[in-house]
C-alpha positions as CSV (number, residue, x, y, z in Angstrom):
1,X,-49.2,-68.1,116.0
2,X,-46.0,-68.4,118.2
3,X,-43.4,-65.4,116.6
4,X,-39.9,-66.4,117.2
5,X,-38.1,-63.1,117.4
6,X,-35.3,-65.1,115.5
7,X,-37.5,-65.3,112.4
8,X,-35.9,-63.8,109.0
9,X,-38.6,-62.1,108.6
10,X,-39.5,-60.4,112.1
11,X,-38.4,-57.0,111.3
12,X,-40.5,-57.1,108.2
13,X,-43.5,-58.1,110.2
14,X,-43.4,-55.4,112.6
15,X,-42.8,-52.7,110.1
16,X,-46.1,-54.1,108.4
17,X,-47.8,-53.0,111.8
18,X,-45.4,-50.1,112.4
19,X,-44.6,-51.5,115.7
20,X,-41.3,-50.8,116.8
21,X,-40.3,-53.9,119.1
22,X,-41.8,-57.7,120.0
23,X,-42.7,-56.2,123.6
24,X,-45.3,-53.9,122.1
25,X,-46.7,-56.6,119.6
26,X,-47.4,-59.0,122.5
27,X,-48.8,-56.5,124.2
28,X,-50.8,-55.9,121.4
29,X,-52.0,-58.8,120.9
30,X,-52.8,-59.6,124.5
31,X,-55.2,-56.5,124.2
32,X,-56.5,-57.5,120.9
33,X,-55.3,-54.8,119.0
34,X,-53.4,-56.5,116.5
35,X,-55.8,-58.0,113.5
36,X,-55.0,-61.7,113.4
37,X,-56.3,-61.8,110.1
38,X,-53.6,-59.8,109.1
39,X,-51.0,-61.7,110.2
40,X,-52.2,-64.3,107.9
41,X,-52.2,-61.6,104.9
42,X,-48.7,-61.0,105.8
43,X,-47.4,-64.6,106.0
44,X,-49.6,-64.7,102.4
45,X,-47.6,-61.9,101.2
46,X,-44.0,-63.7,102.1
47,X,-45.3,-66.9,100.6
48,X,-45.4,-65.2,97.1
49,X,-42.0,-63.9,97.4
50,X,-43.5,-60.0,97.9
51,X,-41.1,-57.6,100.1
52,X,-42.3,-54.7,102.5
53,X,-41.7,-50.9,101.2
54,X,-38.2,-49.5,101.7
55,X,-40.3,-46.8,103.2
56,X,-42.1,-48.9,105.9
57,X,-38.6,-51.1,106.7
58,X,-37.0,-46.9,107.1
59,X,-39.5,-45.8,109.8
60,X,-39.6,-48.9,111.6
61,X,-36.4,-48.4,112.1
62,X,-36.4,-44.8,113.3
63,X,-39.3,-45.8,116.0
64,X,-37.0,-48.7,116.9
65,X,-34.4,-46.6,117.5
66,X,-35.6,-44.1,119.7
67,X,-37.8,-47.5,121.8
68,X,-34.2,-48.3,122.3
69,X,-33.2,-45.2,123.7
70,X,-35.5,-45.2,125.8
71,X,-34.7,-49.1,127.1
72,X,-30.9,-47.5,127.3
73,X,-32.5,-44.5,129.8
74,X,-33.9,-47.1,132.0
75,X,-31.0,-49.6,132.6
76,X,-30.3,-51.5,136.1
77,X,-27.3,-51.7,138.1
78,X,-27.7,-55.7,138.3
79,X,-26.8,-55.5,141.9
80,X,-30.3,-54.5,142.0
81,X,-31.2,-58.3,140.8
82,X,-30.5,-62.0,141.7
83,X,-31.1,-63.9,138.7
84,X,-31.6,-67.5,138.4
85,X,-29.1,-68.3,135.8
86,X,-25.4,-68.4,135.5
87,X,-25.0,-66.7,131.9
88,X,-23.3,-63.2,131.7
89,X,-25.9,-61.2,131.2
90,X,-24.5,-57.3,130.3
91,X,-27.9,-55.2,129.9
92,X,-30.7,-55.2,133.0
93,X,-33.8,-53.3,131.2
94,X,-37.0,-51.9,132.8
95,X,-39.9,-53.4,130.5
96,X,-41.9,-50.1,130.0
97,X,-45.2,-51.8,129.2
98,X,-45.6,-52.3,133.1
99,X,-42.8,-50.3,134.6
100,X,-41.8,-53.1,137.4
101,X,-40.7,-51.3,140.7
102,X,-38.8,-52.7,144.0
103,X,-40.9,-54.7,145.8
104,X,-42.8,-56.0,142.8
105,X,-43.1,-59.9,141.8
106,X,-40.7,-60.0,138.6
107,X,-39.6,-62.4,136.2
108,X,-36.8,-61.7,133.4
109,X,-36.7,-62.1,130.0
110,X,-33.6,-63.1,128.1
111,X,-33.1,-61.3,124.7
112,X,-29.7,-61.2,123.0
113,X,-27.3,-60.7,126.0
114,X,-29.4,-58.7,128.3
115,X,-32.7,-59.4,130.1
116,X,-35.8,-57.3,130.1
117,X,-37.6,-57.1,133.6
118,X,-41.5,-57.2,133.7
119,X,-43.7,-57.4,136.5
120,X,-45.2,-61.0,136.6
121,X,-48.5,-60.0,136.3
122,X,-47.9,-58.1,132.9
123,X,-49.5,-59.5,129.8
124,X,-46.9,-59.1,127.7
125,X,-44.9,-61.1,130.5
126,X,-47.8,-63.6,130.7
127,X,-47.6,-63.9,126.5
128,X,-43.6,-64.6,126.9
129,X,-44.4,-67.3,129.6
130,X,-46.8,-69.1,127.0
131,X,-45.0,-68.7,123.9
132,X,-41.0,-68.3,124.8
133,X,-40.5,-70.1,128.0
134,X,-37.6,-70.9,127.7
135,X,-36.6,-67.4,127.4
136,X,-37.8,-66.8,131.3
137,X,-35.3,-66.4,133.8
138,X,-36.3,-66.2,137.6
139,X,-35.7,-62.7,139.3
140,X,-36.0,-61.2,142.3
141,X,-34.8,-57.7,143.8
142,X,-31.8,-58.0,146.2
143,X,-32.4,-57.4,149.6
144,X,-29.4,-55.6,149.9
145,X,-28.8,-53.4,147.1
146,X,-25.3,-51.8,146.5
147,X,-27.4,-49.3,144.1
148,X,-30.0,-46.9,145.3
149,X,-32.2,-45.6,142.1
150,X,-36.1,-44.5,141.7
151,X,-38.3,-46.2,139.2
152,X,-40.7,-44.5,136.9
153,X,-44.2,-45.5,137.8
154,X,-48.0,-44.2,137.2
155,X,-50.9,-43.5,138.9
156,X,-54.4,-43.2,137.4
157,X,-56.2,-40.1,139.8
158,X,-60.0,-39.7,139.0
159,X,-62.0,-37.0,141.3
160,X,-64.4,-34.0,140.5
161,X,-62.9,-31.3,138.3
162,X,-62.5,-28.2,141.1
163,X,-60.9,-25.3,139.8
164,X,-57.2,-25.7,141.7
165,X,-57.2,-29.5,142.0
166,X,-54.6,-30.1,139.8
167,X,-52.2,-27.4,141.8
168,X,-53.4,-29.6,144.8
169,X,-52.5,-33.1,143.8
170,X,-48.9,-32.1,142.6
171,X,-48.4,-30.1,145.9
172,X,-49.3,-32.8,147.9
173,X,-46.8,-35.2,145.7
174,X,-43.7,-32.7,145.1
175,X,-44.1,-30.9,148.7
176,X,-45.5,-33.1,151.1
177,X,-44.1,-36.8,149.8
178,X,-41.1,-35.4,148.9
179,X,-41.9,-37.6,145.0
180,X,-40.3,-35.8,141.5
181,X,-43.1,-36.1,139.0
182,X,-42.0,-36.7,135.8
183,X,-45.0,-36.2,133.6
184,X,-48.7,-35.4,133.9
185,X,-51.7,-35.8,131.4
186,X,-54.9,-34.6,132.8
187,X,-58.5,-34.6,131.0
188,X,-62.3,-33.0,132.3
189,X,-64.9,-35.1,131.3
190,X,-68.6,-34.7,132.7
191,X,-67.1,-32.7,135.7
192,X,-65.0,-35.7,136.1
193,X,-61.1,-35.2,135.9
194,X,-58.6,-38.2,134.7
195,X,-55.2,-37.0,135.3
196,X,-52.2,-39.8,135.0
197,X,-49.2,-39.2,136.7
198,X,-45.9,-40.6,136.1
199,X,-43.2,-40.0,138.9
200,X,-40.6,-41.9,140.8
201,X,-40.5,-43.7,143.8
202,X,-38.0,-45.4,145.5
203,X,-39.9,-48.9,146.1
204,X,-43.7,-50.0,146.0
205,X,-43.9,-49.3,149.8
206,X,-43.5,-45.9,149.0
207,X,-45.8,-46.5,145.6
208,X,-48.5,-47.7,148.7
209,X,-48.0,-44.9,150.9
210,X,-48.4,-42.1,147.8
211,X,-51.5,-44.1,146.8
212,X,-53.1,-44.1,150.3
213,X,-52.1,-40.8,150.9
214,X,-53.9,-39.2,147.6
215,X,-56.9,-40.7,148.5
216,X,-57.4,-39.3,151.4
217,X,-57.6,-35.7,149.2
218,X,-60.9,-34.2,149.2
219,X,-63.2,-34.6,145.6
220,X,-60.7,-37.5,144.5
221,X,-62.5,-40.5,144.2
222,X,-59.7,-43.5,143.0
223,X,-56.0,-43.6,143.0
224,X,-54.7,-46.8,141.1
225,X,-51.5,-47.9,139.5
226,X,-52.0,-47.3,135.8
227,X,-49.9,-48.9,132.3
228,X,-47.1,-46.3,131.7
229,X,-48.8,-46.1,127.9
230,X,-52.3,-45.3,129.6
231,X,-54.6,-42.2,128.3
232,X,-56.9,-40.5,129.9
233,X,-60.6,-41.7,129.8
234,X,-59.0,-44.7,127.6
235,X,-62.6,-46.4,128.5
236,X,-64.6,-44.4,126.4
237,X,-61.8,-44.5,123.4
238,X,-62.7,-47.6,122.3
Protein backbone atom coordinates (compact mmCIF):
# COMPACT_ATOMS: atom_id res chain seq x y z
CA UNK A 1 0.00 0.00 0.00
CA UNK A 2 1.70 3.43 -0.93
CA UNK A 3 0.02 6.12 2.04
CA UNK A 4 0.01 9.55 0.66
CA UNK A 5 0.32 11.70 3.73
CA UNK A 6 -2.22 14.03 1.75
CA UNK A 7 -4.93 11.32 2.14
CA UNK A 8 -8.35 12.66 3.90
CA UNK A 9 -8.16 10.13 5.88
CA UNK A 10 -4.37 9.86 7.18
CA UNK A 11 -5.02 11.17 10.53
CA UNK A 12 -7.77 8.74 10.97
CA UNK A 13 -5.45 5.91 10.09
CA UNK A 14 -2.75 6.64 12.37
CA UNK A 15 -5.05 7.16 15.33
CA UNK A 16 -6.32 3.52 14.43
CA UNK A 17 -2.64 2.47 15.26
CA UNK A 18 -2.05 5.19 17.88
CA UNK A 19 0.91 6.32 15.96
CA UNK A 20 1.52 9.75 16.19
CA UNK A 21 3.27 10.77 12.81
CA UNK A 22 4.01 9.04 9.10
CA UNK A 23 7.84 8.78 10.13
CA UNK A 24 7.00 6.29 12.91
CA UNK A 25 4.48 4.22 10.61
CA UNK A 26 7.11 3.72 8.00
CA UNK A 27 9.33 2.83 10.38
CA UNK A 28 6.97 0.51 11.48
CA UNK A 29 6.31 -1.00 8.76
CA UNK A 30 9.82 -1.41 7.65
CA UNK A 31 10.27 -3.47 10.95
CA UNK A 32 7.12 -5.30 10.43
CA UNK A 33 5.36 -4.06 13.28
CA UNK A 34 2.46 -2.80 11.77
CA UNK A 35 -0.30 -5.74 10.82
CA UNK A 36 -0.98 -5.36 7.13
CA UNK A 37 -4.02 -7.11 7.58
CA UNK A 38 -5.15 -4.33 9.45
CA UNK A 39 -4.70 -1.89 7.16
CA UNK A 40 -7.07 -3.61 5.02
CA UNK A 41 -9.75 -3.73 8.06
CA UNK A 42 -9.24 -0.12 8.24
CA UNK A 43 -9.68 0.81 4.47
CA UNK A 44 -12.90 -1.84 5.03
CA UNK A 45 -14.03 0.18 7.74
CA UNK A 46 -13.89 3.68 5.57
CA UNK A 47 -15.61 1.88 2.71
CA UNK A 48 -18.76 1.52 4.84
CA UNK A 49 -18.85 5.02 5.78
CA UNK A 50 -17.70 4.06 9.74
CA UNK A 51 -15.62 6.91 11.54
CA UNK A 52 -12.83 6.44 14.23
CA UNK A 53 -13.77 7.20 18.13
CA UNK A 54 -13.64 10.84 19.10
CA UNK A 55 -11.54 9.31 21.80
CA UNK A 56 -8.81 7.69 19.53
CA UNK A 57 -8.79 11.01 16.95
CA UNK A 58 -8.24 13.06 20.95
CA UNK A 59 -5.03 11.14 21.87
CA UNK A 60 -3.67 10.90 18.60
CA UNK A 61 -3.54 14.20 18.72
CA UNK A 62 -1.98 14.74 22.16
CA UNK A 63 1.02 12.22 21.11
CA UNK A 64 1.21 14.25 17.87
CA UNK A 65 1.61 17.17 19.71
CA UNK A 66 4.28 16.58 21.97
CA UNK A 67 6.29 14.29 18.50
CA UNK A 68 6.08 17.85 17.34
CA UNK A 69 7.68 19.35 20.20
CA UNK A 70 10.14 17.33 20.09
CA UNK A 71 10.85 17.92 16.04
CA UNK A 72 10.60 21.90 17.26
CA UNK A 73 13.71 20.97 20.05
CA UNK A 74 15.74 19.62 17.30
CA UNK A 75 15.62 22.29 14.48
CA UNK A 76 18.74 23.21 12.09
CA UNK A 77 20.24 26.45 11.38
CA UNK A 78 20.01 25.65 7.53
CA UNK A 79 23.52 27.04 7.11
CA UNK A 80 24.25 23.77 8.44
CA UNK A 81 22.75 22.26 4.89
CA UNK A 82 23.11 22.73 1.02
CA UNK A 83 20.09 21.51 -0.36
CA UNK A 84 19.43 20.54 -3.79
CA UNK A 85 16.41 22.59 -4.49
CA UNK A 86 15.50 26.18 -4.96
CA UNK A 87 12.13 26.20 -2.83
CA UNK A 88 12.06 28.23 0.53
CA UNK A 89 12.19 25.87 2.80
CA UNK A 90 11.48 27.50 6.59
CA UNK A 91 11.86 24.33 9.07
CA UNK A 92 15.39 21.97 8.87
CA UNK A 93 14.30 18.90 11.28
CA UNK A 94 16.47 16.12 12.75
CA UNK A 95 14.50 12.78 11.83
CA UNK A 96 14.64 11.08 15.32
CA UNK A 97 14.15 7.59 14.02
CA UNK A 98 18.03 7.71 13.13
CA UNK A 99 19.28 10.89 14.61
CA UNK A 100 21.62 11.92 11.46
CA UNK A 101 24.90 13.65 12.72
CA UNK A 102 27.63 15.86 10.69
CA UNK A 103 29.50 13.84 8.73
CA UNK A 104 26.75 11.38 7.93
CA UNK A 105 25.38 10.51 4.27
CA UNK A 106 21.85 12.44 4.33
CA UNK A 107 19.03 12.92 2.16
CA UNK A 108 15.98 15.33 2.99
CA UNK A 109 12.59 14.92 2.97
CA UNK A 110 10.11 17.62 1.95
CA UNK A 111 6.84 17.81 4.13
CA UNK A 112 4.71 20.95 4.18
CA UNK A 113 7.32 23.81 4.06
CA UNK A 114 10.19 22.29 5.92
CA UNK A 115 12.31 19.16 5.33
CA UNK A 116 13.08 16.38 7.61
CA UNK A 117 16.79 15.09 7.53
CA UNK A 118 17.44 11.28 7.78
CA UNK A 119 20.49 9.48 7.42
CA UNK A 120 20.45 7.61 4.07
CA UNK A 121 20.74 4.39 5.37
CA UNK A 122 17.54 4.79 7.58
CA UNK A 123 14.55 2.56 6.78
CA UNK A 124 12.20 4.89 7.18
CA UNK A 125 14.35 7.07 4.63
CA UNK A 126 14.75 3.99 2.42
CA UNK A 127 10.54 3.51 2.64
CA UNK A 128 10.27 7.42 1.52
CA UNK A 129 12.76 6.75 -1.39
CA UNK A 130 10.31 3.81 -2.62
CA UNK A 131 7.07 5.20 -1.99
CA UNK A 132 7.44 9.37 -2.09
CA UNK A 133 10.30 10.06 -4.31
CA UNK A 134 9.43 12.80 -5.33
CA UNK A 135 9.37 14.14 -1.94
CA UNK A 136 13.44 13.51 -1.67
CA UNK A 137 15.58 16.42 -1.89
CA UNK A 138 19.47 15.94 -2.02
CA UNK A 139 21.45 17.15 1.12
CA UNK A 140 24.67 17.50 2.30
CA UNK A 141 26.34 19.18 5.45
CA UNK A 142 28.19 22.48 4.58
CA UNK A 143 31.71 22.42 4.75
CA UNK A 144 31.73 25.65 6.28
CA UNK A 145 29.09 26.05 8.73
CA UNK A 146 28.21 29.55 10.05
CA UNK A 147 26.41 27.41 13.00
CA UNK A 148 28.20 25.29 15.53
CA UNK A 149 25.55 22.83 17.42
CA UNK A 150 25.84 19.09 18.86
CA UNK A 151 23.63 16.32 17.67
CA UNK A 152 21.90 13.92 19.92
CA UNK A 153 23.14 10.41 19.13
CA UNK A 154 23.35 6.77 20.84
CA UNK A 155 25.45 4.16 21.53
CA UNK A 156 24.62 0.60 22.39
CA UNK A 157 27.56 -0.53 25.31
CA UNK A 158 27.41 -4.28 26.14
CA UNK A 159 30.27 -5.65 28.70
CA UNK A 160 30.14 -7.78 31.99
CA UNK A 161 28.03 -6.38 34.78
CA UNK A 162 31.13 -5.25 37.47
CA UNK A 163 29.89 -3.59 40.31
CA UNK A 164 31.15 0.35 39.31
CA UNK A 165 31.01 -0.05 35.60
CA UNK A 166 28.43 2.11 34.97
CA UNK A 167 30.36 5.07 37.20
CA UNK A 168 33.16 4.04 34.75
CA UNK A 169 31.66 4.44 31.36
CA UNK A 170 30.06 7.97 32.19
CA UNK A 171 33.49 9.11 33.63
CA UNK A 172 35.24 8.15 30.84
CA UNK A 173 32.46 10.08 28.57
CA UNK A 174 31.73 13.33 30.77
CA UNK A 175 35.51 13.62 32.11
CA UNK A 176 37.76 12.37 29.80
CA UNK A 177 35.92 13.10 26.19
CA UNK A 178 34.69 16.15 27.41
CA UNK A 179 30.79 14.61 25.84
CA UNK A 180 27.31 15.87 27.90
CA UNK A 181 25.27 12.73 28.16
CA UNK A 182 21.88 13.31 27.82
CA UNK A 183 20.22 10.06 28.87
CA UNK A 184 21.11 6.57 29.95
CA UNK A 185 19.06 3.22 30.16
CA UNK A 186 21.10 0.36 31.42
CA UNK A 187 19.83 -3.41 31.99
CA UNK A 188 21.91 -6.80 33.75
CA UNK A 189 21.07 -9.71 32.04
CA UNK A 190 23.02 -13.14 32.66
CA UNK A 191 25.96 -11.05 34.11
CA UNK A 192 25.73 -9.24 30.85
CA UNK A 193 25.02 -5.33 31.04
CA UNK A 194 23.14 -3.39 28.03
CA UNK A 195 23.33 0.21 28.76
CA UNK A 196 22.27 2.82 25.81
CA UNK A 197 23.55 6.05 25.94
CA UNK A 198 22.36 9.03 24.29
CA UNK A 199 24.67 12.15 24.30
CA UNK A 200 25.94 14.81 21.97
CA UNK A 201 28.70 15.08 19.85
CA UNK A 202 29.86 17.58 17.65
CA UNK A 203 30.34 15.45 14.27
CA UNK A 204 30.71 11.58 13.54
CA UNK A 205 34.48 11.98 13.78
CA UNK A 206 34.03 12.65 17.23
CA UNK A 207 31.03 9.83 17.31
CA UNK A 208 34.26 7.52 15.94
CA UNK A 209 36.67 8.56 18.46
CA UNK A 210 33.99 8.04 21.59
CA UNK A 211 33.29 4.66 19.97
CA UNK A 212 36.92 3.57 19.74
CA UNK A 213 37.80 5.00 22.81
CA UNK A 214 34.95 2.94 25.00
CA UNK A 215 36.16 -0.02 23.68
CA UNK A 216 39.25 -0.01 24.73
CA UNK A 217 37.53 -0.11 28.54
CA UNK A 218 38.19 -3.23 30.39
CA UNK A 219 34.94 -5.95 30.58
CA UNK A 220 33.12 -3.99 27.64
CA UNK A 221 32.80 -6.14 24.93
CA UNK A 222 30.81 -3.92 21.81
CA UNK A 223 30.27 -0.22 21.35
CA UNK A 224 27.88 0.46 18.37
CA UNK A 225 25.64 3.24 17.14
CA UNK A 226 22.20 2.29 18.25
CA UNK A 227 18.24 3.70 16.97
CA UNK A 228 17.54 6.64 19.31
CA UNK A 229 14.14 4.43 20.21
CA UNK A 230 16.41 1.38 21.07
CA UNK A 231 15.76 -0.75 24.47
CA UNK A 232 17.89 -2.61 26.14
CA UNK A 233 18.24 -6.40 25.32
CA UNK A 234 15.50 -5.44 22.51
CA UNK A 235 16.71 -9.06 21.05
CA UNK A 236 15.15 -11.15 23.51
CA UNK A 237 11.79 -8.82 23.48
CA UNK A 238 10.47 -10.16 20.64
Amino acid sequence: YALDEQHPYIKELLAYFMVPYMDEFYLRLARKQVNVGKITDFISLKEEGKEISSEYIEEWERRHDGMRKRYQDQELDSGLLEMGTDQNLDHYVIADCCNPVRGDEILAYSQGDGVIIHRTSCEVAIGFSSQHGDRIIRAKWSKDPQQEVTFLTSLKIVGVDKQGMLAELIRVITMLMKLNINKVTIETQDGLFEGLFHLYVSNTQELEEAIERLKTLPHVYTVSRASAKAQPFDFDRG
